[in-house]
N, CA, C and O of each residue as an XYZ file, in Angstrom:
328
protein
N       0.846     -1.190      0.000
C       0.000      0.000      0.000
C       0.881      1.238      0.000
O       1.884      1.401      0.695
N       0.255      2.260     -1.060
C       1.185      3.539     -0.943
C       0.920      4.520      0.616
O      -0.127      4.645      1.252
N       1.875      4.932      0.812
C       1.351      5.875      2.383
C       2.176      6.981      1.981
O       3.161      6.902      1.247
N       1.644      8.155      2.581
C       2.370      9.259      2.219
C       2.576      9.748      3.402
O       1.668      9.699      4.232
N       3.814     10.317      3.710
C       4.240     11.028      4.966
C       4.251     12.587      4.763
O       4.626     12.672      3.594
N       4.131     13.387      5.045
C       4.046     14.685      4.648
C       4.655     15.742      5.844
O       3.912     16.082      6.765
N       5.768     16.133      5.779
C       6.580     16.773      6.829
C       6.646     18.189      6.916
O       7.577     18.554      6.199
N       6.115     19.115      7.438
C       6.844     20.773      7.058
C       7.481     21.036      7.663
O       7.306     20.845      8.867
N       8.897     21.789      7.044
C       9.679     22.922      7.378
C       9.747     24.463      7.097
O       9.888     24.951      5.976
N       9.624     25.183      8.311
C       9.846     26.422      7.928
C      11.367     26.846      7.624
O      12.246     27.018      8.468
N      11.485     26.980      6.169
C      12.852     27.515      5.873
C      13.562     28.693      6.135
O      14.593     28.970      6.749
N      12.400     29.540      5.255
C      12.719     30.741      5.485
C      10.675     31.742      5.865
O       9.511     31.439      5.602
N      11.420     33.004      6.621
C       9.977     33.680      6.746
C      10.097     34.999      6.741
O      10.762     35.507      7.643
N       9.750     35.479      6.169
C       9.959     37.326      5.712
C       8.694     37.889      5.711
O       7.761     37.212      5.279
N       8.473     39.193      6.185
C       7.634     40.025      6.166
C       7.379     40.975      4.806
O       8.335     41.718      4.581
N       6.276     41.087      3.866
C       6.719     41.855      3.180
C       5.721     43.590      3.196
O       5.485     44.314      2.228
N       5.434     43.741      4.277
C       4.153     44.964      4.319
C       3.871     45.230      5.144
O       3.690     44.053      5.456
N       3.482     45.942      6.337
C       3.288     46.420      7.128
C       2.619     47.965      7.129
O       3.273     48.958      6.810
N       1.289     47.999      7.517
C       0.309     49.124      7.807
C      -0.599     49.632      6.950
O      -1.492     48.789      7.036
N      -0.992     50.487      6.141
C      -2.086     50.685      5.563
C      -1.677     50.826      4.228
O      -1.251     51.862      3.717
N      -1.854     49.513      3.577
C      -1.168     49.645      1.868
C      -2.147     50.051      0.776
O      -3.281     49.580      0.700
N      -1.783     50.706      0.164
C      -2.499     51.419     -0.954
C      -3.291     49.981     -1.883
O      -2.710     49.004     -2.355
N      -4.678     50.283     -1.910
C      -5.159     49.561     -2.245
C      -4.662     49.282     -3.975
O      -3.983     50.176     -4.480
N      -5.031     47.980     -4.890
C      -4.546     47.587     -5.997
C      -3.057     47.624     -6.030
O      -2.472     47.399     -7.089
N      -2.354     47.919     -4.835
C      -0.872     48.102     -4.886
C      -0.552     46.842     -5.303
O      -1.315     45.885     -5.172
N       1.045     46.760     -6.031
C       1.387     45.197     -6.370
C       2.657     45.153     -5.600
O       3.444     46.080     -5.785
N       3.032     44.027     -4.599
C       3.819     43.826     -3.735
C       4.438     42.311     -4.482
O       3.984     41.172     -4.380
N       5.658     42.821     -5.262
C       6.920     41.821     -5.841
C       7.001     40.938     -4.845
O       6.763     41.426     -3.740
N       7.337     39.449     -4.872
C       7.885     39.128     -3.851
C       9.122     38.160     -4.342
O       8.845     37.126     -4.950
N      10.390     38.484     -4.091
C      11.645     38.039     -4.542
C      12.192     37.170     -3.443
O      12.424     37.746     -2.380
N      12.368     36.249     -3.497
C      13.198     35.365     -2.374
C      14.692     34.197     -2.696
O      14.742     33.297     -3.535
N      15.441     34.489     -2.012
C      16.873     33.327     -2.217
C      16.799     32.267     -1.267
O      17.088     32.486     -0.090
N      16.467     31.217     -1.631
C      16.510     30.538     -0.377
C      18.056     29.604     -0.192
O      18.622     28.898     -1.027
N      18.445     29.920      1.223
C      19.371     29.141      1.924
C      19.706     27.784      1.192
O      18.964     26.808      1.083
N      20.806     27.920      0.783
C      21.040     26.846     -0.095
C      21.739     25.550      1.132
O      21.958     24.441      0.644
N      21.969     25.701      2.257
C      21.768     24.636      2.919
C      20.866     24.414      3.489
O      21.014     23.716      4.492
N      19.533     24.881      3.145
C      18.280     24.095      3.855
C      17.303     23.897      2.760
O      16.105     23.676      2.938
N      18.036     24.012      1.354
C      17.190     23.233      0.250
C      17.640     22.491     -0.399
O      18.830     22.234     -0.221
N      16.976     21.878     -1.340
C      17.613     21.533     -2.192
C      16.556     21.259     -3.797
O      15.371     21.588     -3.825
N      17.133     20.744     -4.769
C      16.272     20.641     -5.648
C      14.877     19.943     -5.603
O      14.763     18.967     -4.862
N      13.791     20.368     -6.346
C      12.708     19.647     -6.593
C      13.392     17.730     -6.400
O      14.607     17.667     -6.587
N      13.111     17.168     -6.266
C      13.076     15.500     -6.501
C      12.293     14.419     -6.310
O      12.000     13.988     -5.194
N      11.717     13.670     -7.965
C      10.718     12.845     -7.196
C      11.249     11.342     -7.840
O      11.481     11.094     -9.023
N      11.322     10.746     -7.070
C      11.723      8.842     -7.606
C      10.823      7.821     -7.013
O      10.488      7.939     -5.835
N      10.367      6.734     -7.806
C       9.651      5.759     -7.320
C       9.897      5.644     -5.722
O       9.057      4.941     -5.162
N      10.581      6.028     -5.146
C       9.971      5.741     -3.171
C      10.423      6.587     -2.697
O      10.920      6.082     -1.690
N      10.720      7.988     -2.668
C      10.490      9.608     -2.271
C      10.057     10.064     -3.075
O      10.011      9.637     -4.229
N       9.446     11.479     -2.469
C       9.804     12.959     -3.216
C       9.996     13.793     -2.442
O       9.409     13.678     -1.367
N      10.834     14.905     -2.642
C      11.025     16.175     -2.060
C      10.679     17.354     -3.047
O      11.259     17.756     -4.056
N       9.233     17.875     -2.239
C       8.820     18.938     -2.587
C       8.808     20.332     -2.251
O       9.436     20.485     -1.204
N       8.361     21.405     -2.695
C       8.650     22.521     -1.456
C       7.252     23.416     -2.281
O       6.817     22.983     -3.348
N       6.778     24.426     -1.756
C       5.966     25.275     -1.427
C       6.152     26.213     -0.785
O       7.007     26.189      0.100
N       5.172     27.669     -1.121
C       5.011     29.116     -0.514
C       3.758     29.153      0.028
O       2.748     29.203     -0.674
N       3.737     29.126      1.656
C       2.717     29.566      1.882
C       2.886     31.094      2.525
O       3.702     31.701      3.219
N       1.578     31.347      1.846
C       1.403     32.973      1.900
C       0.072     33.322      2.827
O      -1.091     33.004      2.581
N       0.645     34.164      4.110
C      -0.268     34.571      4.701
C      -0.699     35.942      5.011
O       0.078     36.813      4.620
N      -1.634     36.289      5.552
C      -1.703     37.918      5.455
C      -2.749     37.742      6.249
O      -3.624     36.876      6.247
N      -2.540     38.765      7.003
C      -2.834     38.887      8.746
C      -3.465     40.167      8.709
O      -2.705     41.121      8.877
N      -4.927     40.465      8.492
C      -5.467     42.157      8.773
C      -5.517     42.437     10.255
O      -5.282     41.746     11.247
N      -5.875     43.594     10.082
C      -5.707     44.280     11.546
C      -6.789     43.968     12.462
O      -6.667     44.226     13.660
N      -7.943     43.381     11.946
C      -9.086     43.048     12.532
C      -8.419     41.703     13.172
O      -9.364     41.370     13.887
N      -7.730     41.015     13.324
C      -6.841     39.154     13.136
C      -7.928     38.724     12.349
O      -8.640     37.820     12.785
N      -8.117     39.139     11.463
C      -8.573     38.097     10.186
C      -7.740     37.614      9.508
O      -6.856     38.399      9.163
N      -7.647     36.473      9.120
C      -6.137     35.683      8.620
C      -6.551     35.391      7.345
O      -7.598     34.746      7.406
N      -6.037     35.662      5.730
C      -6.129     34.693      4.538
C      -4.794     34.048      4.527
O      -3.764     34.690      4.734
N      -4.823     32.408      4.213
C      -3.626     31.537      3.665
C      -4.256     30.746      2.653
O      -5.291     30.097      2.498
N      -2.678     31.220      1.696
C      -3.033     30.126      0.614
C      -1.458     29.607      0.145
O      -0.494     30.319     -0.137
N      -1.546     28.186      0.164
C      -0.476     27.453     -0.665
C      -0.172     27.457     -2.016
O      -1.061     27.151     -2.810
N       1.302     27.851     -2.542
C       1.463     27.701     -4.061
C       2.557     26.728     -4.025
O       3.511     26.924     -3.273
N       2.487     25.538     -4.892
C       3.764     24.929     -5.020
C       4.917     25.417     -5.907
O       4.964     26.400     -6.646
N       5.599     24.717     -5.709
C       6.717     25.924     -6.158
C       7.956     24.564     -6.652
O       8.129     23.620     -5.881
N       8.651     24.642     -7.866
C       9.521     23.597     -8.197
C      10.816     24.707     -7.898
O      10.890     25.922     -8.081
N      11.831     23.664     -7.332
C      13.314     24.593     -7.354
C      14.373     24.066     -7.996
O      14.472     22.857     -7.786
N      15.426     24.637     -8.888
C      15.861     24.125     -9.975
C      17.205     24.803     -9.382
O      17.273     25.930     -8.891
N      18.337     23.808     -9.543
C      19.917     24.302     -9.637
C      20.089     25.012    -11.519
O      19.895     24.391    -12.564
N      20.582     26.729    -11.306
C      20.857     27.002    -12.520
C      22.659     26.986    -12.670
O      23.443     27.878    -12.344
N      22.885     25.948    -13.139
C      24.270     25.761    -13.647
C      25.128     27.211    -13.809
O      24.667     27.944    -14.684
N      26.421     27.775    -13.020
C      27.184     28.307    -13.290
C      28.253     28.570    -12.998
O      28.417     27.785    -12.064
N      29.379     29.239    -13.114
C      30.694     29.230    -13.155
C      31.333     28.952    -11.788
O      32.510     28.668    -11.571
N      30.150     29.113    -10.752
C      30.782     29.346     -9.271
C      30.161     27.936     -8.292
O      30.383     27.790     -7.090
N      29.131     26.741     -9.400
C      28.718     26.267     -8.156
C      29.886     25.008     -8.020
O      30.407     24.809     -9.118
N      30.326     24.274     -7.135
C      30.568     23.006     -6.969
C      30.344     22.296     -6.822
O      31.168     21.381     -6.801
């Protein structure tokens, strides 16, 4: 029987806004993640290692929206990695 284990880590957690944001505003969100606490997407007949953004946003009332995006992470080949 297949079983799935499903583990989270918080890697990384950044704030990106704070106080009364102009409504339709568009808030970029750019991130590097710690290259010793990731690693590539990987899936093989008996793992996978996946990763995901969850995005939360906290109004001032504590009304909370979260939503999950998955997210694939890719080594881009260059002159400096080993």
């Amino acid at each position: 029987a297949d079983t799935e284990i499903r583990e989270a880590t918080e890697v990384q957690n950044i704030q990106l806004a704070d106080g009364n944001i102009c409504q339709k505003f568009n808030i970029p969100i750019y991130m590097i993640f710690p290259r010793l606490f990731t690693c590539i997407t990987t899936i093989s007949k008996t793992f996978k290692i996946e990763f995901e953004v969850n995005v939360v946003v906290l109004f001032k009332d504590t009304h909370m929206l979260t939503e999950n995006f998955p997210i694939k992470l890719c080594r881009i080949p260059t002159k400096y990695n080993f």
